[in-house]
N, C-alpha and C positions, 0 to 999 in steps of 0.2 A: 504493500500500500504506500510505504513512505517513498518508494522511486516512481510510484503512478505520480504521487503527487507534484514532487517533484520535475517531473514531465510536465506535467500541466501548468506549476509557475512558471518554469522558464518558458512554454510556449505563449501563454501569457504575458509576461514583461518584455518578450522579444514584438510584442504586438503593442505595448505600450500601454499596455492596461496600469489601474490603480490596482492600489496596495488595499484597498478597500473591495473591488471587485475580485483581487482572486480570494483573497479569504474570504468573502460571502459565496465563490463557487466551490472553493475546495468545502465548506458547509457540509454543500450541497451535495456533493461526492461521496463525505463521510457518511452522510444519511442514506445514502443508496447503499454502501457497503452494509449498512441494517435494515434490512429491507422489511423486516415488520414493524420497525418505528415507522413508518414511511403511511401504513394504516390508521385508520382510524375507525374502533370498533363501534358498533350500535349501543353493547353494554359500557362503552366508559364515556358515554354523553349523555345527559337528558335536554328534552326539546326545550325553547325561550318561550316560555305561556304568554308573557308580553314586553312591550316596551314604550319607552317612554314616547310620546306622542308630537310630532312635530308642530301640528297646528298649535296645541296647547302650550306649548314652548313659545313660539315666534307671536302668539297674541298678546303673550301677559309680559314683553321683554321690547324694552325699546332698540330704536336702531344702533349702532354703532359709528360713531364719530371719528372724526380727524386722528385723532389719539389711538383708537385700534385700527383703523382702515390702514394708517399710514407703515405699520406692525406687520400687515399682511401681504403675505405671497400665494397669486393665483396660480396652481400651475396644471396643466393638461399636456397627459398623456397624448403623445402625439407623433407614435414609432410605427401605426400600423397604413401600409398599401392598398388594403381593402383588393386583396387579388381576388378572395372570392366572388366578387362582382364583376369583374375584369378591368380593374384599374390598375395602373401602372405607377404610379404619382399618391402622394399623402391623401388620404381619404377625407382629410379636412380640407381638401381643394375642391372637393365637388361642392358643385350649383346646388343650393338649398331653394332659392327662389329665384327667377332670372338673374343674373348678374351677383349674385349675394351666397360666398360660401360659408362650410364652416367658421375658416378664420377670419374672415370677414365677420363675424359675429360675437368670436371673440375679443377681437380689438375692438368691437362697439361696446361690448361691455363692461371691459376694463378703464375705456375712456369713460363712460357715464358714472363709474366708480370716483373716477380721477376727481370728475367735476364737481361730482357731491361733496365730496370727502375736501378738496381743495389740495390732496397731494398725492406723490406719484406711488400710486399703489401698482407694486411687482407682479408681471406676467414673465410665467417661466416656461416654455415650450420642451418636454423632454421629446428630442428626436432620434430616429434611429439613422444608421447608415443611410438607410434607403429613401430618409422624407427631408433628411436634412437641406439640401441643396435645392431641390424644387422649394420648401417651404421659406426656405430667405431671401431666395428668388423675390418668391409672391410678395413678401414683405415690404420688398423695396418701394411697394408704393407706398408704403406707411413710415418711411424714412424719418420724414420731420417731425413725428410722434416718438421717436425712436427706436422704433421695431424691427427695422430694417438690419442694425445690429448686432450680429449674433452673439457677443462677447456680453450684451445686455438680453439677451431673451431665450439663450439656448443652455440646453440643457442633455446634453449628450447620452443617451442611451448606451451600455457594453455592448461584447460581444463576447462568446464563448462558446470552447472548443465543443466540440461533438464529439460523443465517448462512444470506443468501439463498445460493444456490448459484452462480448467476452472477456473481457481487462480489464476496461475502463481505460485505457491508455486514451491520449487525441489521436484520432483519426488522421490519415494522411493520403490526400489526395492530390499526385503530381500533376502539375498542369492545371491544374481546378482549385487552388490553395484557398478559393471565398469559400467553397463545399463544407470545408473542416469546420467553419465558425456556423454558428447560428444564434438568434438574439437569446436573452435570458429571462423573457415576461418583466411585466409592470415591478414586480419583487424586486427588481433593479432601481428602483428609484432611492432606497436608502446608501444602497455604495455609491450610486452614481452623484447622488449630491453632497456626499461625503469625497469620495474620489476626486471630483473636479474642484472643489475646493470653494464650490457653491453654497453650502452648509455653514461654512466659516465667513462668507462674505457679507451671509443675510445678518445673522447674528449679530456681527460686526457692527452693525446698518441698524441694527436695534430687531428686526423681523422676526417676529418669533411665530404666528399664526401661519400655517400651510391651509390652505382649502386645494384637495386635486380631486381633478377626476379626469375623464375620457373625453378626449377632441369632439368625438361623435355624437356625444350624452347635450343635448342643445337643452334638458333640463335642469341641468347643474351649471347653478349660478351662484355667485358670494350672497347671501341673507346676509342683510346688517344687524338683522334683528337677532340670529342664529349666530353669528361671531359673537354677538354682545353674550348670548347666554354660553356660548365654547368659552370664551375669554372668565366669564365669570366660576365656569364648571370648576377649572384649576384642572379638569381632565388631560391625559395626555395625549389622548386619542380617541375618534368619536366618527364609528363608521353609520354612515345612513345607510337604511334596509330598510325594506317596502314587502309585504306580505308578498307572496310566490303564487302565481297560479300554472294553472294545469300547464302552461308554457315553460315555465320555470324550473318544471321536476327534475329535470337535468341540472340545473345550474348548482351551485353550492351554495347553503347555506350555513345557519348560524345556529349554535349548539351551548351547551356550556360542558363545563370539562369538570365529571363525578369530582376527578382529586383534589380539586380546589376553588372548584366556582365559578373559576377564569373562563367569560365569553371567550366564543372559537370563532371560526372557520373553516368549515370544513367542503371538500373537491371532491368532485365523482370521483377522482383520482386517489382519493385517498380512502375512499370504503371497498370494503371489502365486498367480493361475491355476493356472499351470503347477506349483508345487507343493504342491498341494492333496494328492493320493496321500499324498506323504511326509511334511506334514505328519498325517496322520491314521493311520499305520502306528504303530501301539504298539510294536509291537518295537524300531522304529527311535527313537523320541522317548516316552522310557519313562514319564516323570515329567511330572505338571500339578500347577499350584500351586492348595491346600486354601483361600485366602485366609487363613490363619492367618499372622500376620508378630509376627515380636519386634524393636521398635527401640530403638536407643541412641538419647532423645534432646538429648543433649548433642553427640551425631554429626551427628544432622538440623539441628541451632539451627547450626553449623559450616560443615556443608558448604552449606547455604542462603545463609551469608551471605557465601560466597565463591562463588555460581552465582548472583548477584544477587536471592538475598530468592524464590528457587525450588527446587523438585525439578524438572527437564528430561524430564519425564517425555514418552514418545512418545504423539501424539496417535491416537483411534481416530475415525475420520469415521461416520457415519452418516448416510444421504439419508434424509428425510421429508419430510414436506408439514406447515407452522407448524399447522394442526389435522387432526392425526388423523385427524378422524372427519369432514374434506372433502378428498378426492381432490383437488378443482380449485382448494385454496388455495394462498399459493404455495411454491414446491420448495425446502426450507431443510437447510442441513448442522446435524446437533447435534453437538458436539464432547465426544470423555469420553476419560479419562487410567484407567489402573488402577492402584491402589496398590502390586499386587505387582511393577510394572516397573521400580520404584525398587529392583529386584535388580541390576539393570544399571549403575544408579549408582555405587554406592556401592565401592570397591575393598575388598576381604575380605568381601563380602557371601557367603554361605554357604545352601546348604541342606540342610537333612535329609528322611529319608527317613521316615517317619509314617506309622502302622497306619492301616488305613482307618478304626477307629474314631474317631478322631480331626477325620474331615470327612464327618459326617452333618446337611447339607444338608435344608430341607423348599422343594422348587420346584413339585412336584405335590399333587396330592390323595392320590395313592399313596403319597408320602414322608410324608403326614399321616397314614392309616388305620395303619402303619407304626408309628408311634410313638404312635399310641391303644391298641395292641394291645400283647398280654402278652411280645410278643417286645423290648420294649422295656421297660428300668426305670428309676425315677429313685430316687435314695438319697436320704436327709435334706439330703445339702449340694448338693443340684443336679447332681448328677452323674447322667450318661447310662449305662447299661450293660446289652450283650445279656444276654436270659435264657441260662441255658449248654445248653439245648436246642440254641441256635442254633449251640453250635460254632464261635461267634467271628465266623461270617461272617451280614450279616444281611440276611431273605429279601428278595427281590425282587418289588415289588410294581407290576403296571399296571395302570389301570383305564382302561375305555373312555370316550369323551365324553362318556356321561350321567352321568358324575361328576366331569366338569372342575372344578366350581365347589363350596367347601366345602361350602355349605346341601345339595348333594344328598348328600354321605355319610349323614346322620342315616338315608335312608332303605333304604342298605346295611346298615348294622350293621357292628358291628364283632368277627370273627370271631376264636377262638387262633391267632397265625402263630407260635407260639415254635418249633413243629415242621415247618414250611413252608420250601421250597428257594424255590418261588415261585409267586406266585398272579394267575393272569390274570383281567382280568373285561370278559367281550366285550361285554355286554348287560347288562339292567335288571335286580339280581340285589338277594336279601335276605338278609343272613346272622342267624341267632337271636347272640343276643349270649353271645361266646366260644365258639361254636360251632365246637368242635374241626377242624382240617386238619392234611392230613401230606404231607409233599413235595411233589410239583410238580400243583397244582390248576388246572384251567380250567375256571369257567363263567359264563351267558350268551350 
């Protein structure tokens, strides 16, 4: 084990990586050599009967001033390509509404923040390899706000080897030397702002509030109201979660841990066979976490450097093959951590309980046509919100596989859902544009 290891730092620091990224991968390593810590059983969790309630929070808590606003760092994940729709470029550059993408809505909301507040409240873009260049590209139109850059808005995502399966050594692929790397999930965001020496600058600067979540999540925005009750909790972390529905059964939820109380997180990945059923009963494991997280990080820079320069996060295995796109190359583990399990860490970590509006997600084509349509609005400061057609809850939409990929919506159209429960589409279908619907439609 100690010359895998040692394989993997020097492949590592010949790549330039922090001192903080390979210890949180070598972690990771160490947990796969135990591969039943790696589980997480049905008998050592009981479900979360409730939580505290976010309406109730943000009604009886005034907003947040100059004084915390100025404290705060926004930051969005902002490392994924959205290939499974067929993008090639940051999935935060896709068209939300003519002319208006993601990041575009970003920086509107950071600036209405600015305005309110009267000061320069931090926006941190964590990127991967793969978005960084198109995305500060885009920026440059935002130049004179200062976005444009990167040394002020970026936030660098790792990279990391991919393990033969049979060793663990790194993989070595002549001629293909990108093959061997692959990213290491959101769980990167504690070395990465510790590694780049982003951790130390905020601090410095006084910042101690984090609010992050996903580029894509146009629901997740800074509450002033919600910093004011974080800032007063003294919490050191405070994941928002939204009850699960039958859509959700797969995703992971939120448990507490028999040994000692300590809320979890817990991954398909991380239950066992046997139970699969329970973890996917909603009634029984009510709550999955929205990826929204608020952190202390003057708690993070603390507790890291009393858990040796780490967040201990649990590692998630995945089997592949080093290329993809050859079956017969060879069989390699990629290794990824998720940010929301540093729930588990941290003692008095807390969650709340969050309207669904709050974690609207774009994973499909559907979740796109969705937010093209009038059932969706965006205000002057970036702000998401159902038309009140929708009654609060917003419709549900599937398309069939000839519209996996974005370029084929142009030739759907994009129909009124403000009045639609939900809209099925089986087959190669046209809609006239805003092309009135009412309740539950199928066709194709």
């Amino acid at each position: 084990m100690e010359d895998v290891c040692s394989m993997i730092r020097e492949k590592m620091q010949a790549r330039g990586l922090s001192d903080a990224a390979i210890r949180a991968f070598l972690h990771g390593v160490g947990e796969l050599q135990q591969q039943s810590e790696m589980m997480v059983r049905e008998d050592e969790i009981s479900p979360v009967a409730s939580l505290p309630e976010w309406d109730k929070i943000v009604a009886k808590t005034p907003a947040a001033g100059t004084d915390l606003l100025s404290k705060t760092v926004m930051i969005k994940l902002n490392g994924g390509l959205g290939t499974s729709m067929g993008l090639q470029q940051a999935k935060s550059l896709l068209d939300i509404k003519p002319g208006v993408t993601f990041l575009d809505l970003i920086v509107r909301q950071v600036e209405a923040l600015r305005q309110h507040a009267a000061c320069d409240v931090q926006l941190l873009l964590m990127n991967s390899f793969s978005t960084s260049a198109d995305t500060m590209q885009y920026l440059q139109r935002y130049k004179d706000q200062g976005y444009g850059d990167a040394d002020r808005v970026q936030l660098m995502q790792n990279m990391v080897p991919k393990l033969l399966r049979d060793t663990l050594e790194p993989v070595r692929m002549p001629g293909h030397p990108e093959l061997e790397w692959c990213p290491p999930g959101h769980g990167d965001l504690y070395a990465a702002l510790a590694g780049s020496g982003w951790l130390d600058r905020l601090l410095e600067r006084g910042v101690i509030y984090a609010f992050v979540s996903n580029c894509d999540n146009l629901g997740a925005q800074v509450d002033t109201r919600f910093l004011n009750w974080f800032a007063q909790s003294d919490a050191p972390f405070v994941m928002e979660a939204t009850p699960r529905t039958e859509a959700d059964k797969k995703g992971g939820h939120l448990a507490l841990r028999k040994a000692d109380g300590q809320l979890m997180l817990r991954e398909v990945a991380q239950c066992p066979e046997a139970d699969v059923s329970a973890f996917q009963d909603i009634t029984r494991h009510r709550y999955f976490n929205t990826n929204n997280l608020w952190i202390r990080l003057d708690v993070l820079r603390d507790f890291m450097g009393a858990h040796g320069g780490m967040v201990p996060l649990p590692v998630i295995r995945n089997a592949k093959t080093a290329d993809p796109r050859d079956p017969n190359s060879p069989a390699v583990y990629q290794l990824e951590t998720a940010m929301g399990a540093a729930l588990q860490c941290f003692p008095g970590a807390r969650a709340v309980n969050v309207p669904r509006s709050r974690f609207f997600p774009v994973k499909t084509t559907g979740d796109l046509l969705l937010l093209r349509s009038d059932a969706v609005r965006i205000d002057a400061d970036g702000g998401m919100h159902l038309a009140p057609e929708c009654g609060g809850v917003a419709p549900i939409v599937q398309l069939s596989s000839d519209y996996k990929l974005v370029d084929s919506l142009q030739a759907l159209g994009v129909p009124s859902l403000k009045e639609v429960r939900r809209l099925t589409v089986r087959g190669p279908w046209s809609f006239a544009p805003d092309e009135p619907l009412k309740g539950d439609v199928e066709v194709g």
